[in-house]
C-alpha positions in Angstrom: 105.6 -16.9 -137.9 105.3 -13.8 -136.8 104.7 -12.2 -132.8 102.8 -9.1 -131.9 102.4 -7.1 -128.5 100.0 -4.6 -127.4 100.9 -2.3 -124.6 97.8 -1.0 -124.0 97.1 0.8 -120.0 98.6 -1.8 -117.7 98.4 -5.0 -119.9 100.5 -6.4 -122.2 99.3 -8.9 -124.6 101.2 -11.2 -127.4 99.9 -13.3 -130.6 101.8 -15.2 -133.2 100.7 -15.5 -136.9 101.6 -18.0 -138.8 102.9 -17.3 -142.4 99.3 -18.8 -143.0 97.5 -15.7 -140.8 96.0 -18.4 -138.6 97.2 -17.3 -134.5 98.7 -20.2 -132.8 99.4 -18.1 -129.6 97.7 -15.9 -126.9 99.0 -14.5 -123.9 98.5 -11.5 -121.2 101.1 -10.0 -118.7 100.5 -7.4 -116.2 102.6 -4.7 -116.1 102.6 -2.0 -113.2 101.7 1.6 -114.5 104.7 3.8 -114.1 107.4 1.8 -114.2 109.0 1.5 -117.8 111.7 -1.1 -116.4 108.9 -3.4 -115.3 107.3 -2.5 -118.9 110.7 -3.9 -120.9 111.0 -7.2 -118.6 107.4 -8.1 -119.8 107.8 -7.7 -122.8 111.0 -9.1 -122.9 109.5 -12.7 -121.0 106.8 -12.6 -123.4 109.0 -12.7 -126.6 111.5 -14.7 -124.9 108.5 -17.3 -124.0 107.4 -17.1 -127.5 110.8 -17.9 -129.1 111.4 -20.5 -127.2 108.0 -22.2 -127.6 108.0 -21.3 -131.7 110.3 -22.7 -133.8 111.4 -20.5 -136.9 109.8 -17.0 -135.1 110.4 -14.3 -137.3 113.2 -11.9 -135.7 111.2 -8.6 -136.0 108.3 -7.9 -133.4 105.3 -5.5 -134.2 104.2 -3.7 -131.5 101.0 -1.5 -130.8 101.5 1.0 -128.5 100.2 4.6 -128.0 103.6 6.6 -128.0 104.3 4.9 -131.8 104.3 8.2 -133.9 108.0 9.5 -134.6 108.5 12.7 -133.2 105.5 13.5 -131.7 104.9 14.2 -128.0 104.2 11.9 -124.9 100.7 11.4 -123.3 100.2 12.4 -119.7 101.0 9.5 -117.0 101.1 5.7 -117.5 102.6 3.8 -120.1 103.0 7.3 -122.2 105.8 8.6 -120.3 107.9 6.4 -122.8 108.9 8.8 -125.9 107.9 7.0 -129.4 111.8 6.7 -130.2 112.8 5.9 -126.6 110.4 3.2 -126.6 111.2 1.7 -130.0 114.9 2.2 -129.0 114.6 0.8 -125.8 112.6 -2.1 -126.6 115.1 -3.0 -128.9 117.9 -2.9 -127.1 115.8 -5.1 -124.5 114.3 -7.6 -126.9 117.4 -8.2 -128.5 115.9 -8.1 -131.9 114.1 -5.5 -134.0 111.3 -3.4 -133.5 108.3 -2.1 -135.6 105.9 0.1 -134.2 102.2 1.2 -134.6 99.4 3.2 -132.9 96.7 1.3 -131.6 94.2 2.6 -134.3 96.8 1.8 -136.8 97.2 -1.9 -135.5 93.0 -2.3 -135.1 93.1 -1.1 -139.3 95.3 -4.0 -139.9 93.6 -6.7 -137.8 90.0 -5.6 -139.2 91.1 -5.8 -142.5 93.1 -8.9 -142.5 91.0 -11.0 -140.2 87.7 -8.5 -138.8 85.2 -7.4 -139.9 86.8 -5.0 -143.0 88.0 -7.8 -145.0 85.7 -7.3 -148.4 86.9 -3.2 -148.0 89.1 -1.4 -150.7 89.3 1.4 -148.3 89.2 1.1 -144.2 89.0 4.0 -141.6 89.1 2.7 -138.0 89.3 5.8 -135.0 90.3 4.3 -132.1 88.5 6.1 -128.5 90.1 5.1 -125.0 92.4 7.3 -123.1 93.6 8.4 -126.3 92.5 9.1 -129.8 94.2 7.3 -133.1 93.4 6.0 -135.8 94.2 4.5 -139.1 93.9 3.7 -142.9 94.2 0.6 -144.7 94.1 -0.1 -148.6 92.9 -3.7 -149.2 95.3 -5.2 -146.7 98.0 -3.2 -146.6 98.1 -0.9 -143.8 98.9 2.9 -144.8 101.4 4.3 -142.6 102.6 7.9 -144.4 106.1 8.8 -145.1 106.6 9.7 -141.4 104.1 7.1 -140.6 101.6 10.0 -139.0 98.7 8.5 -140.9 95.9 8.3 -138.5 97.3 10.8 -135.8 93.9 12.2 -136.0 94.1 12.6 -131.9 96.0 15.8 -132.6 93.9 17.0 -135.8 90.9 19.8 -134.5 87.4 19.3 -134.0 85.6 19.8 -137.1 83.0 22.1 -137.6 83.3 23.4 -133.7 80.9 26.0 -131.9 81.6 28.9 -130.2 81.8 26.8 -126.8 84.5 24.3 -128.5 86.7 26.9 -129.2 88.2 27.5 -125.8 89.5 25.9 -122.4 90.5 22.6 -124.6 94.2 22.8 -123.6 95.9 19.4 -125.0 98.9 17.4 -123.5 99.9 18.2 -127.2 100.9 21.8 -126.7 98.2 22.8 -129.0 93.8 23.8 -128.1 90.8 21.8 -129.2 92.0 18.5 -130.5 90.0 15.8 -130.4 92.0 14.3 -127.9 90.5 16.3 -125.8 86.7 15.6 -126.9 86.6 12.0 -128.1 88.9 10.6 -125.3 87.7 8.9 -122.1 88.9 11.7 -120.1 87.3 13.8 -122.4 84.2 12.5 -122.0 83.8 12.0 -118.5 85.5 15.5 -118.0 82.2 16.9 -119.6 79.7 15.5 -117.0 82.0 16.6 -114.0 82.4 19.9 -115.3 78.4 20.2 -115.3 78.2 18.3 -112.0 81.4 18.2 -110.2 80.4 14.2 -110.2 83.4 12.1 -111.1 81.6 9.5 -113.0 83.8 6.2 -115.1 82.1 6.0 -119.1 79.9 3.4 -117.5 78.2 5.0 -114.8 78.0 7.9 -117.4 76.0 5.5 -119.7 73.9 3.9 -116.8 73.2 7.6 -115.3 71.4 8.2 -118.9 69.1 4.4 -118.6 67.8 5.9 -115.6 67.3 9.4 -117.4 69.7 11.5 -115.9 69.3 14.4 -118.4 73.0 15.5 -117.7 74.5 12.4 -118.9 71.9 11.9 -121.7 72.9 15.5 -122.9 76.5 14.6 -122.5 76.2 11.6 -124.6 74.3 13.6 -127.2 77.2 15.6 -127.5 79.4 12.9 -127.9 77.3 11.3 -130.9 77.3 15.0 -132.5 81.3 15.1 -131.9 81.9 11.7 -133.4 79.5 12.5 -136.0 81.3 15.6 -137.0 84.6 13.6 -137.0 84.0 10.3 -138.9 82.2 13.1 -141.4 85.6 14.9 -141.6 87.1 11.2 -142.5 84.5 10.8 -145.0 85.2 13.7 -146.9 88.9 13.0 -147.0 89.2 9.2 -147.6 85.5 8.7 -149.0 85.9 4.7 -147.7 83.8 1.2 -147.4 83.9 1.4 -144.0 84.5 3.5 -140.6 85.3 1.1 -137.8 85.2 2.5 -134.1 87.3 0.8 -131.5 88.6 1.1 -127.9 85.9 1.5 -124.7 84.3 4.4 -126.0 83.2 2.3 -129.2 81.6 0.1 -126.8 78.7 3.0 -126.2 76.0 0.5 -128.7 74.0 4.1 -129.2 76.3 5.5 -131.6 76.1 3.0 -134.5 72.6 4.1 -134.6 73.1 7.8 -133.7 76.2 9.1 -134.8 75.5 8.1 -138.8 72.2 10.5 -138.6 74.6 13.4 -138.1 76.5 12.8 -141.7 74.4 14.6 -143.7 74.8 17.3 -142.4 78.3 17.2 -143.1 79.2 15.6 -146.1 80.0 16.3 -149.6 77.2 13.8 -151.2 73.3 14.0 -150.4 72.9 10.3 -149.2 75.7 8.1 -147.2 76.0 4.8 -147.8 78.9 4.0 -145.4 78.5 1.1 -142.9 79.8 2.5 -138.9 81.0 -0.8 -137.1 82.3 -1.8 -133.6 85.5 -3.2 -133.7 86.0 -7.1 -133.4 85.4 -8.4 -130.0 88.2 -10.0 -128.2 91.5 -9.6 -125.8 94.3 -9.8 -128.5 92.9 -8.3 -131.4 95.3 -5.5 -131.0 98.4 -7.7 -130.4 96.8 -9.7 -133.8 97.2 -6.5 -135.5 100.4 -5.7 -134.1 101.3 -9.6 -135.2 99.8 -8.3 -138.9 102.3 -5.4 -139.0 105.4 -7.6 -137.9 104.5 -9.9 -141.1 103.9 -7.1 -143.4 107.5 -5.4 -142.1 111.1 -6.3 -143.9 112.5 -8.7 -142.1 116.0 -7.0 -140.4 
């Protein structure tokens, strides 16, 4: 059996897998924002729980967390302000027992094509849209992570095809201008109607403020489909899969499995697309299920 966690804003969630891929457990801990030694005892109850509960747990843990690419930089406030190596390190040294890691998008690939809604698919894209952007790729189900397992850091990649307007004033936590981070992201997003409106508005109030035709946030969500469009078009071009499968609270925005595929064409290399755009699986744990997916796919250490 195998145990997954998802760190993921201020929650920490757990699953176990049996050898099987049936999940025999499911459980949530709070953690408090800033405070990464509140972060490790969580986790480190949670696996401890687990391993006491589970007879024959597999030693290594896979964990989904944002901060999971080697080497690259640290996301503004919360959870982020753990580097990737400090948190694989740290964890670790906490847990006792060995760590492997993954971005969320990489750990929502695995789960969809193992046990969601990408099972049938040779070739899986999922971009994950929440505070922060990633994604990833898997072949069958085996999850591709990249020789410096990078594979899906599309966050950090630039808006294709931008206009004039896109070009500037997109400064990125990164270092760099005009990732997508900085378009496809929550704050992103709701960054786009304050800056009209000098309204602070949440994604929901955003999407309720277009019902009841507010043409500001209608026009902002236009842009969004047009972003996302030219995005998952980029994908297509590159990995030409089955499937695109859009995850995190953004994805939860019903208008762009309907919207967002009528900007391809536009786009692509090929005159008609005949790629299917889903929502991610519903459900609490599917990330610490993915996560679960990785640890059983991983060596054992």
């Amino acid at each position: 059996m195998r145990l997954g966690l998802s760190i993921q804003n201020s929650l920490i969630t757990a699953a176990i897998v049996t050898n099987g891929g049936d999940f025999v457990r499911q459980k949530s801990y709070p953690v408090a924002k800033d405070d990464a030694t509140s972060l490790l005892t969580s986790c480190t109850a949670l696996v401890d729980m687990a391993n006491r509960d589970n007879r024959g747990l597999n030693q290594t843990v896979g964990i989904s967390a944002q901060s999971s690419f080697i080497d690259q930089p640290t996301p503004h406030g919360g959870l982020g302000r753990l580097a990737s190596v400090e948190l694989k390190r740290n964890l670790q040294a906490s847990l006792g027992r060995p760590v492997v890691l993954a971005s969320p998008g990489q750990a929502l690939a695995l789960y969809e094509s193992c046990f969601g809604k990408a099972q049938q698919s040779e070739v899986t894209c999922c971009l994950f849209l929440d505070n922060h952007v990633s994604g990833g790729v898997t072949f069958g189900q085996k999850l591709w992570r990249g020789a410096n397992n990078i594979v899906g850091a599309w966050g950090h990649m630039p808006l294709a095809w931008p206009v004039p307007r896109e070009l500037e004033g997109r400064d990125c936590w990164c270092g760099r201008n005009g990732c997508l981070e900085e378009f496809l992201s929550l704050g992103g997003l709701e960054n786009e109607y304050f800056n009209i409106t000098q309204t602070k508005l949440d994604i929901q109030e955003i999407a309720n403020a277009a019902d009841a035709s507010d043409l500001v946030a209608s026009s902002v969500l236009q842009v969004l489909d047009d972003r996302i469009g030219r995005s998952t078009a980029a994908i297509i071009n590159m990995f030409d899969p089955d499937v695109i499968i859009l995850g995190g609270r953004i994805a939860e925005l019903n208008r762009l499995y309907l919207n967002v595929p009528r900007k391809w064409p536009g786009y692509l290399l090929i005159e008609r697309s005949e790629f299917p755009l889903l929502k991610a699986s519903n459900g609490a744990f599917v990330m610490a299920q993915g996560a679960a997916c990785l640890a059983a796919a991983s060596k054992s250490i």
